[in-house]
GUNU-945708 format. One record per residue: x, y, z of N, C-alpha, C, O, CB in turn; residue number from 1; residue in one letter. Coordinates in steps of 0.1 Angstrom, whole numbers. Glycine has a CB too. Layout:
BEGIN
NODE	X	Y	Z	X	Y	Z	X	Y	Z	X	Y	Z	X	Y	Z	NUM	A .
...
***
This chain:
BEGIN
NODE	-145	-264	165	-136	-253	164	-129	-250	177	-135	-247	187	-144	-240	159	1	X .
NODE	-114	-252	177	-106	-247	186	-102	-233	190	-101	-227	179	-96	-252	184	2	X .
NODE	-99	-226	200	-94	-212	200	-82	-214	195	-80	-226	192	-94	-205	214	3	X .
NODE	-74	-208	195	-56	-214	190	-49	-199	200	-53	-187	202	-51	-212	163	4	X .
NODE	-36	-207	204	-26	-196	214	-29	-184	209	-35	-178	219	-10	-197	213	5	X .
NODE	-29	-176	198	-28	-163	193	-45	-156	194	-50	-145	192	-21	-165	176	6	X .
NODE	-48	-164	197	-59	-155	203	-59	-151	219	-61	-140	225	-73	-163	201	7	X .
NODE	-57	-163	224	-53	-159	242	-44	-150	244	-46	-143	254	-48	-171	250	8	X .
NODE	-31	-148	236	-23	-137	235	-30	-125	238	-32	-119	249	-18	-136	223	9	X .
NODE	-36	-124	225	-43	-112	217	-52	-110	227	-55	-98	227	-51	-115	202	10	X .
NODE	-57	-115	236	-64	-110	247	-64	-103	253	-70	-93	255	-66	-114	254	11	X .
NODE	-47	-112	264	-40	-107	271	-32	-95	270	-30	-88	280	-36	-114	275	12	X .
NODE	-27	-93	258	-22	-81	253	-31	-70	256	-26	-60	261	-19	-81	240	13	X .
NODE	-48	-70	253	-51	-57	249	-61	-59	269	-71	-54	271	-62	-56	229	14	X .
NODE	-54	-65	276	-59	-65	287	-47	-57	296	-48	-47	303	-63	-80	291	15	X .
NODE	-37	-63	293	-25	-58	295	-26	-44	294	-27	-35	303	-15	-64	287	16	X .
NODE	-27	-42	277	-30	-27	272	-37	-18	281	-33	-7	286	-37	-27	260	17	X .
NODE	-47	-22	283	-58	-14	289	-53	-13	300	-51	-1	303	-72	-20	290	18	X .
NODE	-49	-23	311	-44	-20	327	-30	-12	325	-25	-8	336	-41	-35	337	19	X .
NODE	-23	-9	314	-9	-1	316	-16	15	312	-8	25	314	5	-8	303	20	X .
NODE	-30	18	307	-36	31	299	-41	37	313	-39	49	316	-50	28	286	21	X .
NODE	-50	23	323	-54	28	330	-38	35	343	-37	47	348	-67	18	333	22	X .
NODE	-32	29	344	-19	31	353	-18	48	351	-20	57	358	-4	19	347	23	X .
NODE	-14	48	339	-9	60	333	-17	73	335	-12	83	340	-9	58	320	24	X .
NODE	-29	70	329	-41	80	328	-53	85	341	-61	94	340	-49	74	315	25	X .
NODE	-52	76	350	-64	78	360	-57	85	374	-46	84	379	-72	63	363	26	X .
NODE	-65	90	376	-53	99	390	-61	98	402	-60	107	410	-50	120	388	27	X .
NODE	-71	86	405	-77	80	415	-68	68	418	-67	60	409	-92	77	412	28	X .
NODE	-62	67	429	-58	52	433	-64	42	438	-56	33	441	-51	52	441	29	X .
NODE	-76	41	439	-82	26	437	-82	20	424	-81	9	421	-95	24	442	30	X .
NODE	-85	36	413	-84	27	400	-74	21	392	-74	12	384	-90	33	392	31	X .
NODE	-62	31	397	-52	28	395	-47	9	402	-40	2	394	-46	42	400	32	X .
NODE	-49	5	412	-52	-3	418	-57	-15	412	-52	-26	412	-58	3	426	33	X .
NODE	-69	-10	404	-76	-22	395	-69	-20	385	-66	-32	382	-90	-23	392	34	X .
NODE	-65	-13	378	-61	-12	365	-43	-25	365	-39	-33	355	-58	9	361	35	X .
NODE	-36	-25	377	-28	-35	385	-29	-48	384	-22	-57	379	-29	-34	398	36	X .
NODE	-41	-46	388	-50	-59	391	-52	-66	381	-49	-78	380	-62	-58	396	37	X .
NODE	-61	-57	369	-64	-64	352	-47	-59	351	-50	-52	341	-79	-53	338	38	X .
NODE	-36	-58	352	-25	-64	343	-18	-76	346	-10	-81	338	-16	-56	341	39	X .
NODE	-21	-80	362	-16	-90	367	-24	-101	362	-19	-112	357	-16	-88	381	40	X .
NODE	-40	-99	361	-48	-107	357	-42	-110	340	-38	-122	338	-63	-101	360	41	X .
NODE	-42	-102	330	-34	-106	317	-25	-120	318	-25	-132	315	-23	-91	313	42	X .
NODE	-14	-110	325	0	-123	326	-6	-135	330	-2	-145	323	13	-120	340	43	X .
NODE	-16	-138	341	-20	-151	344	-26	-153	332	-17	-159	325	-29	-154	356	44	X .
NODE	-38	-151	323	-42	-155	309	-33	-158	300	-37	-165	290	-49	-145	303	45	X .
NODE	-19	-154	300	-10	-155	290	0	-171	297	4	-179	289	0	-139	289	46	X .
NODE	1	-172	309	6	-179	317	-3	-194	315	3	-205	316	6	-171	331	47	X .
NODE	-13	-193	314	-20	-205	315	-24	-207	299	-26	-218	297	-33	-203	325	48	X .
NODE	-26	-199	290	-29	-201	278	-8	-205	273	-8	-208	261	-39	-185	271	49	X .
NODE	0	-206	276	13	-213	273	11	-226	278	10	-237	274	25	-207	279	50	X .
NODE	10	-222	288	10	-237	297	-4	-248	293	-4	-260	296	7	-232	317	51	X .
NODE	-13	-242	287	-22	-257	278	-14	-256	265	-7	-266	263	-43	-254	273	52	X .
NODE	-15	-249	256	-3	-250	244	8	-259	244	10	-268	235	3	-237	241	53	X .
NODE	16	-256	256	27	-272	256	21	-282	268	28	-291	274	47	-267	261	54	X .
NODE	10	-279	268	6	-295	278	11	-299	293	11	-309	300	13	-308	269	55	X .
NODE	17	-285	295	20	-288	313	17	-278	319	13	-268	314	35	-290	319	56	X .
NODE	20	-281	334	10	-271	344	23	-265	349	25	-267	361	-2	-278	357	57	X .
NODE	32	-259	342	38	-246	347	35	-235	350	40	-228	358	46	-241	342	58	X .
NODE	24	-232	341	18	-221	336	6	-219	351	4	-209	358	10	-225	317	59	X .
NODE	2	-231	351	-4	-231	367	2	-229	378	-5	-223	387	-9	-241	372	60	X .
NODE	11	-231	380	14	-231	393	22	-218	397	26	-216	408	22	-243	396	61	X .
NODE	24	-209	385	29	-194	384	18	-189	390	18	-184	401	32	-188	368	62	X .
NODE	4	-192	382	-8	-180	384	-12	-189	396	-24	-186	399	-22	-176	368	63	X .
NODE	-9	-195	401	-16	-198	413	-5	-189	426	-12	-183	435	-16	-217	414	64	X .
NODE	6	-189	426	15	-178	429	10	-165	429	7	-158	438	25	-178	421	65	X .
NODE	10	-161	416	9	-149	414	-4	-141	416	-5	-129	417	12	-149	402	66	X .
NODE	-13	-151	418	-25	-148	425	-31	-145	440	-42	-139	443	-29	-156	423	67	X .
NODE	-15	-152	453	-10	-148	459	-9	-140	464	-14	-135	474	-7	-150	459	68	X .
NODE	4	-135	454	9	-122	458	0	-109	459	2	-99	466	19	-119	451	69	X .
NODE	-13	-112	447	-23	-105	443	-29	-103	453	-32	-91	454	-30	-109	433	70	X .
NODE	-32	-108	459	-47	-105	473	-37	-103	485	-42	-97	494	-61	-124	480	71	X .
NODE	-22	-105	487	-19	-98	495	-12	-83	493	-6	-75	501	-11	-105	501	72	X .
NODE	-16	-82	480	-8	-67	475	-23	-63	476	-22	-51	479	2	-65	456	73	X .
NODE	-35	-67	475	-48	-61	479	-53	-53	489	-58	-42	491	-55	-68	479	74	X .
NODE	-50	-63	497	-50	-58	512	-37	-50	517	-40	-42	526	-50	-71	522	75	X .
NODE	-26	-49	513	-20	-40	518	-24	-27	511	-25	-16	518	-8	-44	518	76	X .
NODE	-26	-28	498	-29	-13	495	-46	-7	498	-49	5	501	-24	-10	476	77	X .
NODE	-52	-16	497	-64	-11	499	-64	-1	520	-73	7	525	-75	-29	496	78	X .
NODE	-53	-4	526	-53	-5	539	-46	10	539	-49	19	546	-46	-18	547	79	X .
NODE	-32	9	527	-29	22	525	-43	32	520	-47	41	528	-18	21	515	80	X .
NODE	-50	31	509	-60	43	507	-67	40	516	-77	44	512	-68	45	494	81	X .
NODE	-69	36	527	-78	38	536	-71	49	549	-76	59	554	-82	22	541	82	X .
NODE	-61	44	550	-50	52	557	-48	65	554	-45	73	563	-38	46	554	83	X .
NODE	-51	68	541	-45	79	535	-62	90	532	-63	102	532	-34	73	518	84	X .
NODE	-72	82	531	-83	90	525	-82	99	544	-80	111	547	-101	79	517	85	X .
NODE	-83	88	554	-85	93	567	-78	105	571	-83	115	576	-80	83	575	86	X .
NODE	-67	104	568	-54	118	571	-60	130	558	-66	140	561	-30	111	565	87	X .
NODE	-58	127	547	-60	138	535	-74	139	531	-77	150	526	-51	134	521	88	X .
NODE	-82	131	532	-98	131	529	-94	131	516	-94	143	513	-110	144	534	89	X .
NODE	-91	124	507	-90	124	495	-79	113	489	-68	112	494	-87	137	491	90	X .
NODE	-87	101	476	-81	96	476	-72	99	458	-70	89	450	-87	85	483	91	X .
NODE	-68	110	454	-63	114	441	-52	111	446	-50	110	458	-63	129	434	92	X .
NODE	-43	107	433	-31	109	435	-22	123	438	-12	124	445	-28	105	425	93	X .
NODE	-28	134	429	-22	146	426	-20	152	435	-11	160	437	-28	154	418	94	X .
NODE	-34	147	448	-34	158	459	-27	151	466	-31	154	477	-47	164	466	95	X .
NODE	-19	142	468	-12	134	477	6	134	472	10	129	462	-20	117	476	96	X .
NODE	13	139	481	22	144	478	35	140	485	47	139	482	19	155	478	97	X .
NODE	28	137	495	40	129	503	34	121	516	21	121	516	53	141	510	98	X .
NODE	39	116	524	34	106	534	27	110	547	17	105	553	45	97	538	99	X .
NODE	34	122	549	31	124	560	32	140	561	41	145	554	39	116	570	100	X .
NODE	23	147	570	16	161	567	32	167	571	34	179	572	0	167	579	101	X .
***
């Protein structure tokens, strides 16, 4: 028994889903942060589940990219809430209002 594309979709969609609910709905920015993270992670699942479906490694060498950009978009924001819990003691969104006191 094979998986077939439309399940790897169907994955990534409701992974997708879930990291665009969490974006929306959580008013902590680390989680907001991961919720980023699982949608970036989706696109690579969708990216590599095309790319075995037609038999070439395009699909790789995207999420190998995009994985990239991922750990340096990590470290930069993780350096911002660190930045920011220090100044505001808090890392909500709501209570964070602008950059600088």
């Amino acid at each position: 028994m094979t998986i077939g594309l439309n399940a790897f979709l169907m994955v990534s969609g409701l992974l997708f889903s879930i990291g665009i609910f969490g974006v929306i709905l959580r008013k902590n920015t680390l989680v907001i942060y991961m919720s980023l993270e699982l949608m970036l992670n989706a696109v690579n699942l969708a990216l590599v589940s095309f790319s075995r479906y037609n038999a070439t490694m395009d699909g790789n060498i995207f999420v190998f990219f995009i994985i990239t950009v991922a750990a340096a978009e990590v470290a930069v924001g993780l350096a911002i809430v660190v930045a920011l819990y220090r100044r505001r003691q808090s890392v909500m969104v709501d209570e964070i209002n602008a950059l600088s006191r």
